[in-house]
GUTITOR-227245 format. One line per field, with one value per residue: residue number from 1; residue in three letters; x negated, y, z of N, C-alpha, C, O in turn. Coordinates in Angstrom, 2 decimals, padded with zeros to 5 digits. Layout:
N
nr <- NUM_...
rest <- ala_...
npx <- X_...
npy <- Y_...
npz <- Z_...
capx <- X_...
capy <- Y_...
capz <- Z_...
cpx <- X_...
cpy <- Y_...
cpz <- Z_...
opx <- X_...
opy <- Y_...
opz <- Z_...
% end
This chain:
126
nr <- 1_2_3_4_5_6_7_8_9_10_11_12_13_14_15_16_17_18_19_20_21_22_23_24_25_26_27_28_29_30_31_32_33_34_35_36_37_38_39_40_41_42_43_44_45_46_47_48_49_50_51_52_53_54_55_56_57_58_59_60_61_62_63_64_65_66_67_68_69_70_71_72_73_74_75_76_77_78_79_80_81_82_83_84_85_86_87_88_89_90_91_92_93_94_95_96_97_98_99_100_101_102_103_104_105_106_107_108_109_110_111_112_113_114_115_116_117_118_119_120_121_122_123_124_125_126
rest <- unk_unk_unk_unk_unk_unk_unk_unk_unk_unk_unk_unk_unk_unk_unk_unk_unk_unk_unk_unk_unk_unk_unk_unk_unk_unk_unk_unk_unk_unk_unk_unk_unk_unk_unk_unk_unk_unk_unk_unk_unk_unk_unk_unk_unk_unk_unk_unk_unk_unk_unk_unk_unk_unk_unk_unk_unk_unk_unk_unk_unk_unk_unk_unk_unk_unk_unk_unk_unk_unk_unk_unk_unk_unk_unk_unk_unk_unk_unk_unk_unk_unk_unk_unk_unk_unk_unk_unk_unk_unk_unk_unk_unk_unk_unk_unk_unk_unk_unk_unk_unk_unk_unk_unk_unk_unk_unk_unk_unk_unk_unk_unk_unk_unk_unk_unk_unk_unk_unk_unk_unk_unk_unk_unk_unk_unk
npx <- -016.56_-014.91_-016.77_-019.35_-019.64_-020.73_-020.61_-020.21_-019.61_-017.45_-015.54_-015.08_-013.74_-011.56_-010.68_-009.88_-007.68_-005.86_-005.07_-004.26_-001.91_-000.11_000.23_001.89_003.79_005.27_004.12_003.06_000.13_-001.73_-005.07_-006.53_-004.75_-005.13_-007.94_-007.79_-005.79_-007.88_-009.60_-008.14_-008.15_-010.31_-011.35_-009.61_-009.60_-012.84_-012.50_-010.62_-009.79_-012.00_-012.57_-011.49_-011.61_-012.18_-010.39_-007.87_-006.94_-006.20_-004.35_-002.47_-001.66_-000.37_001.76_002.84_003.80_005.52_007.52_009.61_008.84_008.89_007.13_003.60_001.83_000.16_001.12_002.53_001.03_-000.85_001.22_001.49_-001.10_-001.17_000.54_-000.36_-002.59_-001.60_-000.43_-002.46_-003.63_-002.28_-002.09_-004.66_-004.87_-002.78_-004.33_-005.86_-004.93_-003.75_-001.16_002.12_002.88_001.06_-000.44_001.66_001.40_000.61_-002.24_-004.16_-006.72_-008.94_-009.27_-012.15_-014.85_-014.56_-014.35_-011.80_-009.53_-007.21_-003.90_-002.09_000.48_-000.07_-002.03_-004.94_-006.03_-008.82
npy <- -040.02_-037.06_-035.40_-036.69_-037.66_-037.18_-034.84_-035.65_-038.33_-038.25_-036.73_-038.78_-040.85_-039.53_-039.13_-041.87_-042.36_-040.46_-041.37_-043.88_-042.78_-041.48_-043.80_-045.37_-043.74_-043.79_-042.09_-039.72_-037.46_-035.41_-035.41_-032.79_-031.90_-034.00_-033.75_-031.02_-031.58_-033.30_-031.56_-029.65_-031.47_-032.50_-030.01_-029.21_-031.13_-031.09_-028.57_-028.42_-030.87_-032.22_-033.64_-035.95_-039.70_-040.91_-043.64_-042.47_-040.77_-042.16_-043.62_-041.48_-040.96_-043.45_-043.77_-041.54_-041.44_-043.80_-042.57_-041.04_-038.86_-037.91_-036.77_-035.99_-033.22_-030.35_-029.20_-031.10_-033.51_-032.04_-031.79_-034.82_-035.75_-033.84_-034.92_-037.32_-037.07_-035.81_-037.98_-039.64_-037.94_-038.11_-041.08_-040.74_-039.60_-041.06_-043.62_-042.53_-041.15_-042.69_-044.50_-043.66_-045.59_-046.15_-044.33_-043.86_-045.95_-047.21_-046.95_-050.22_-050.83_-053.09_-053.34_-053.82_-053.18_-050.55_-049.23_-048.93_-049.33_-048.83_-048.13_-045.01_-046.23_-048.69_-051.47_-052.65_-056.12_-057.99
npz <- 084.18_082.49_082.00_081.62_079.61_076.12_074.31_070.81_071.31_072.69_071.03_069.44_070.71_071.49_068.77_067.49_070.32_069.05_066.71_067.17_068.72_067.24_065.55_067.40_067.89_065.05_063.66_061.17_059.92_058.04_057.14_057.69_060.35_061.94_062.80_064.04_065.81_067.45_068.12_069.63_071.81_072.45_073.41_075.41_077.14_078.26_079.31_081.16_082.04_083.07_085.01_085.18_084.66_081.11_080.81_081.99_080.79_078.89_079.47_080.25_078.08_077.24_079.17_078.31_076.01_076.10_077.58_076.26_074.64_071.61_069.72_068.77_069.80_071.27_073.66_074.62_074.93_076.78_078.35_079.61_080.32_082.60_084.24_084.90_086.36_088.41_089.50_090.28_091.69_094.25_094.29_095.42_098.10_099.26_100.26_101.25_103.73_107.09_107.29_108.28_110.08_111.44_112.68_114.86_116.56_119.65_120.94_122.60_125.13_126.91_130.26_131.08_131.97_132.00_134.77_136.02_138.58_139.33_137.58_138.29_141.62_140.86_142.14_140.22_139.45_140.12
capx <- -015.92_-015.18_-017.80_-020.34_-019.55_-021.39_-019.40_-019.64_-018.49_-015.71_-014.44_-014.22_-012.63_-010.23_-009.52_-009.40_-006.22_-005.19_-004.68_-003.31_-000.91_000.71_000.60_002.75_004.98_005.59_003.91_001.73_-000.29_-003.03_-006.87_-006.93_-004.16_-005.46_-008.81_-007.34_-005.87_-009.12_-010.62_-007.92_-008.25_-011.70_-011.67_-008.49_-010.84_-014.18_-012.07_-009.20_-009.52_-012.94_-013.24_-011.05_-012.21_-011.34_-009.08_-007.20_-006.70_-005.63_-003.09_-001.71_-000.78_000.21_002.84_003.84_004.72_007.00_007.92_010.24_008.18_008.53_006.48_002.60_001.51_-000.93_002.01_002.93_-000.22_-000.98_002.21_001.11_-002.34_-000.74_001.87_-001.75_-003.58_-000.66_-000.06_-004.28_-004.53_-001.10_-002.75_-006.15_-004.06_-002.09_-005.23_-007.15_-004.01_-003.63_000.14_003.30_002.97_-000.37_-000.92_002.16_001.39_-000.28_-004.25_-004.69_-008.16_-009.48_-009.53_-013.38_-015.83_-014.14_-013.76_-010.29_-008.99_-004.97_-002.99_-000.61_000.58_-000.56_-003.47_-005.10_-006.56_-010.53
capy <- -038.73_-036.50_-034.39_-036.98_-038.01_-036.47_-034.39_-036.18_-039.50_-037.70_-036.53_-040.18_-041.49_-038.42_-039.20_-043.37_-042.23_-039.40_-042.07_-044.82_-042.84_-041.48_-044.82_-045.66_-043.17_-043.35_-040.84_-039.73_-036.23_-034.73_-035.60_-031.85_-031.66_-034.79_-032.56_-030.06_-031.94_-033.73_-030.49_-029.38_-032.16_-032.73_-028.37_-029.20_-032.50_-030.95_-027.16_-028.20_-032.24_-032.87_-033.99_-037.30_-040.42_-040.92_-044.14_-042.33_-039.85_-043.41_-043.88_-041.00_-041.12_-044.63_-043.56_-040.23_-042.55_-044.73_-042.08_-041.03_-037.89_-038.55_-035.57_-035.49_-031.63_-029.78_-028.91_-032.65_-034.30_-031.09_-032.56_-036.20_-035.28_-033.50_-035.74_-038.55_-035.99_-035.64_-039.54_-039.81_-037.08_-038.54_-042.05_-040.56_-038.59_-042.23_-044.23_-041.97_-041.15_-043.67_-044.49_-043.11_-046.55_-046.72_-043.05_-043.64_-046.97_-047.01_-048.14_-050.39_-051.00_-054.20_-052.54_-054.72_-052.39_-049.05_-048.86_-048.66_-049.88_-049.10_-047.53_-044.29_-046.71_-050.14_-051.59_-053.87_-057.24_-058.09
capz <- 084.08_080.85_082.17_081.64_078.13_074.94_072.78_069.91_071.64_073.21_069.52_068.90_071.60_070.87_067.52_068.04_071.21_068.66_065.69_067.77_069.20_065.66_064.36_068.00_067.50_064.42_062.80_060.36_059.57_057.45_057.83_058.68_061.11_062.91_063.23_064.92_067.25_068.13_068.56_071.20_073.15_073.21_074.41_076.50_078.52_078.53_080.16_082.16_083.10_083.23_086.26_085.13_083.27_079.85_080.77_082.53_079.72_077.86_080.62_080.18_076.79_077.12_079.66_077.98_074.76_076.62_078.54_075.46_074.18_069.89_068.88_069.64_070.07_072.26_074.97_074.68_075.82_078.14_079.61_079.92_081.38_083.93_084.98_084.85_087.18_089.64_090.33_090.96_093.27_094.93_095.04_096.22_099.14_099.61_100.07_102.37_105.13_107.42_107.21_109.98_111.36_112.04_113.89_115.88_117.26_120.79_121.01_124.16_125.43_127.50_131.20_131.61_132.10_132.51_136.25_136.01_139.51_139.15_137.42_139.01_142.10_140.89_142.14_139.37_140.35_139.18
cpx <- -016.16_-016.38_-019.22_-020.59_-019.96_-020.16_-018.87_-018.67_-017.23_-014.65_-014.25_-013.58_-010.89_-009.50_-009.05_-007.60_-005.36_-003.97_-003.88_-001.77_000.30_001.25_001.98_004.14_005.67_005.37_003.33_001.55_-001.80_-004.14_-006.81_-006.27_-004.05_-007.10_-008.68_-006.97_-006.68_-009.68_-010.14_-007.72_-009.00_-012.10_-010.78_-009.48_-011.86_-013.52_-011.28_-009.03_-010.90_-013.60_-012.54_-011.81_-011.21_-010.07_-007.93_-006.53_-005.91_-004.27_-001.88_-000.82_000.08_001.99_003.74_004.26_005.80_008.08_009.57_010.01_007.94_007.90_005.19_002.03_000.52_-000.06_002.83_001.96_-000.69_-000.20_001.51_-000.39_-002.10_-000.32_000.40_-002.11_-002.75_-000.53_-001.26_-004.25_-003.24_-001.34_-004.14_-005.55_-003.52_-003.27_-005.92_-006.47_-003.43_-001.40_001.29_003.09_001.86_-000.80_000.24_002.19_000.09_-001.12_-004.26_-006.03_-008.29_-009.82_-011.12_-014.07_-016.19_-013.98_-012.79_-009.97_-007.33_-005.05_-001.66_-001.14_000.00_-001.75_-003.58_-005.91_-007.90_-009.98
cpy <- -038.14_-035.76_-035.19_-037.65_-036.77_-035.81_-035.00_-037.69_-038.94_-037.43_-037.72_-040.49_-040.59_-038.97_-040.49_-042.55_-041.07_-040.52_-042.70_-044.30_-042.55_-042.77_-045.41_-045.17_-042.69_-042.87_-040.57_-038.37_-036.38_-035.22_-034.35_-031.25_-032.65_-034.33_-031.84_-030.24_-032.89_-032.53_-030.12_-029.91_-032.54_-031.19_-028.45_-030.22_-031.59_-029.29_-027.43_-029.96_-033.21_-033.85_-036.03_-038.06_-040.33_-041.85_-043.57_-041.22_-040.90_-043.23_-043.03_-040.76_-042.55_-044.14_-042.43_-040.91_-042.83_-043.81_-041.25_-039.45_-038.77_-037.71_-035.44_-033.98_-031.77_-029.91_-030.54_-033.49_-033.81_-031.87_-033.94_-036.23_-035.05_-034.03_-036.70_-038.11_-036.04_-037.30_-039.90_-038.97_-037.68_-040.38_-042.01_-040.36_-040.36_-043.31_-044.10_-041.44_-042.23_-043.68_-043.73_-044.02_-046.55_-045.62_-042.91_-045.12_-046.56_-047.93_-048.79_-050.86_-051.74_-052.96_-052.95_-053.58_-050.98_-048.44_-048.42_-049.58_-049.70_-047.77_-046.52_-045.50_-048.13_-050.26_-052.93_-054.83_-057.49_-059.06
cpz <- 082.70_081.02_081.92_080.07_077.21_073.92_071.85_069.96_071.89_071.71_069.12_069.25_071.08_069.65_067.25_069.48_069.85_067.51_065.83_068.26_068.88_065.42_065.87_067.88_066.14_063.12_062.23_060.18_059.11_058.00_058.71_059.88_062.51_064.18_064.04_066.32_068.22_068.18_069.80_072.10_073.71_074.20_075.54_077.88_078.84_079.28_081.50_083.07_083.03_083.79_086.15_084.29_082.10_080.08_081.26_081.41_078.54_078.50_080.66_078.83_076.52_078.04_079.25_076.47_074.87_077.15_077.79_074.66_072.48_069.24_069.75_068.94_071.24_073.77_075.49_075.61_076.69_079.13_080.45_081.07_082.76_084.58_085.99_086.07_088.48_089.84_090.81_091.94_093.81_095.60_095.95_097.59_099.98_100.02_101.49_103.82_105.72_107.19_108.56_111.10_112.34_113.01_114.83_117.03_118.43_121.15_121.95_124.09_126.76_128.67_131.79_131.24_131.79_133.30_136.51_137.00_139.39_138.40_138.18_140.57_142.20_141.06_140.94_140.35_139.49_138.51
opx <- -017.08_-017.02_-020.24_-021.66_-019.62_-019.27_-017.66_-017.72_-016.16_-013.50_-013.27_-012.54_-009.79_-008.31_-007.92_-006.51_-004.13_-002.74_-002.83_-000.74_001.36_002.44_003.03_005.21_006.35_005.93_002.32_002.61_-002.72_-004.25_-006.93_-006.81_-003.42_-007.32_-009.47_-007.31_-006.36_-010.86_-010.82_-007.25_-009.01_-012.79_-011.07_-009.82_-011.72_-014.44_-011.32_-008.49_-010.96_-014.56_-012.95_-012.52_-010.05_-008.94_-006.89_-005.32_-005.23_-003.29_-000.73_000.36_001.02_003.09_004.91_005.36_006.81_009.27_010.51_010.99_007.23_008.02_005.21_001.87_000.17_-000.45_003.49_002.16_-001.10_-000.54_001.14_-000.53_-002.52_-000.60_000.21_-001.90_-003.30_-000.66_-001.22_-004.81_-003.55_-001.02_-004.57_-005.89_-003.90_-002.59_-006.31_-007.14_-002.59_-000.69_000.89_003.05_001.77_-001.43_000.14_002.88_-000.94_-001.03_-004.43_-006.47_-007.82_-010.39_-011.41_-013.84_-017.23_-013.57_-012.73_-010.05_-006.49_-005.80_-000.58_-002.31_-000.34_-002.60_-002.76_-006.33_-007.96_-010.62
opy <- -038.42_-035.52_-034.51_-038.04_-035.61_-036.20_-035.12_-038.10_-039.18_-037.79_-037.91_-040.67_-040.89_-039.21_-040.56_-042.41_-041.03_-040.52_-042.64_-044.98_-042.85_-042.97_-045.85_-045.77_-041.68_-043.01_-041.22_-037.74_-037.09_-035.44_-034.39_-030.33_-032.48_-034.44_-031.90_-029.71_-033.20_-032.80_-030.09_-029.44_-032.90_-031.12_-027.87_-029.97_-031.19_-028.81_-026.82_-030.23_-034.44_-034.58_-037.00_-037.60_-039.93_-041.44_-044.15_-041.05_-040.52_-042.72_-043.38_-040.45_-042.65_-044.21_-042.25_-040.56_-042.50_-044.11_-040.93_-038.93_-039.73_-037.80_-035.03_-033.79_-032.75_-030.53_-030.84_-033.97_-034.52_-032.40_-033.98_-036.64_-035.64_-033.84_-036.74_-038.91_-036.31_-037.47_-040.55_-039.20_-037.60_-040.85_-042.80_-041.28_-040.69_-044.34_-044.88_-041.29_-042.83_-042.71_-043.39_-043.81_-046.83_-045.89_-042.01_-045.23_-045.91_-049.10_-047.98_-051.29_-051.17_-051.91_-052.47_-053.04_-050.39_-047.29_-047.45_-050.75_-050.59_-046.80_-046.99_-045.75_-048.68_-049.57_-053.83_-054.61_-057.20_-059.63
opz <- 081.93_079.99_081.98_079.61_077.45_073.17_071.69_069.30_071.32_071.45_068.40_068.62_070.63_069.48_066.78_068.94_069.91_067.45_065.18_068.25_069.43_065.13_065.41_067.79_065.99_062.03_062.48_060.22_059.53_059.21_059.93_060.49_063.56_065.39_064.98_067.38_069.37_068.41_070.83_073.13_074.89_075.22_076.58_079.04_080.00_079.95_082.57_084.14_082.95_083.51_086.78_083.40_082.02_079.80_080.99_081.53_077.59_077.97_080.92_078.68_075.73_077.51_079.59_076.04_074.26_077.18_078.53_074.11_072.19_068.02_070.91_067.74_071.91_074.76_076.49_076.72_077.60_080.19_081.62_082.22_083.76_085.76_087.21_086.99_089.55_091.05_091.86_093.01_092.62_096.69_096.79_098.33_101.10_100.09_102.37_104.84_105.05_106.95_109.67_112.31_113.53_114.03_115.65_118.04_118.24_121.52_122.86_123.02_127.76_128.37_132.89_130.16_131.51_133.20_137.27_136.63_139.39_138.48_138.54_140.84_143.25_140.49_140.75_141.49_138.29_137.63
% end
C-alpha cells in the first residue's frame, strides 16, 4: 500500500511513472515542471489513494495512455486513478458475491441421519 511506502521512495517511483509516461506520450517538459508534477502525485497518493498499491497506480497510467488521453496533467491522472480504483473495488465486490447461479440453485442434503421418515404424503424407505 502507498500508505506504507517512505516519502522519499514514493517521489521516485513518482518521477520514474512521471518520466516514462512523457517519454510514452510523446512528450517532453522542464526539470521544474516535471517536479511539480511529482509533488502532486506523490500529495495526490499519500491524501486521496492511499489505501492502493503503487502497481496499481502503474496500471492506471498504463491504461489511461492507451486509453487515448495525449496530455499528462493533474486532472488527467486524477482521472486514470479513479477509473484504476473503480475496476478494484468492482473486482473486490465480484470476487466476494457468490454469483445469481449459485444462490438460486437448490442445496439437497443426504436424508441419513436426520430422521426424516417422508416427505408431505410419501413415506421414505430405510
Amino acid at each position: 500500500m502507498i500508505k506504507n511506502i517512505e516519502t522519499e521512495e514514493l517521489k521516485m517511483k513518482c518521477l520514474d511513472l512521471i518520466s516514462s509516461t512523457l517519454i510514452q506520450l510523446g512528450q517532453t517538459k522542464a526539470a521544474e515542471d516535471k517536479a511539480i508534477l511529482v509533488k502532486y502525485l506523490c500529495d495526490d497518493l499519500e491524501r486521496d489513494f492511499y489505501k492502493m498499491d503503487f502497481i496499481d497506480i502503474e496500471e492506471a497510467f498504463r491504461n489511461g495512455i492507451r486509453s487515448g488521453d495525449f496530455h499528462l496533467a493533474v486532472p488527467t491522472y486524477y482521472k486514470w486513478i479513479k477509473i484504476q480504483k473503480a475496476i478494484l473495488i468492482k473486482d473486490m465486490f465480484a470476487r466476494e458475491l457468490p454469483s445469481y447461479r449459485e444462490t438460486t440453485q437448490i442445496k439437497y442434503r443426504s436424508r441419513k441421519g436426520t430422521g426424516l421418515k417422508s416427505i408431505g404424503n410419501i413415506k421414505l424407505l430405510k
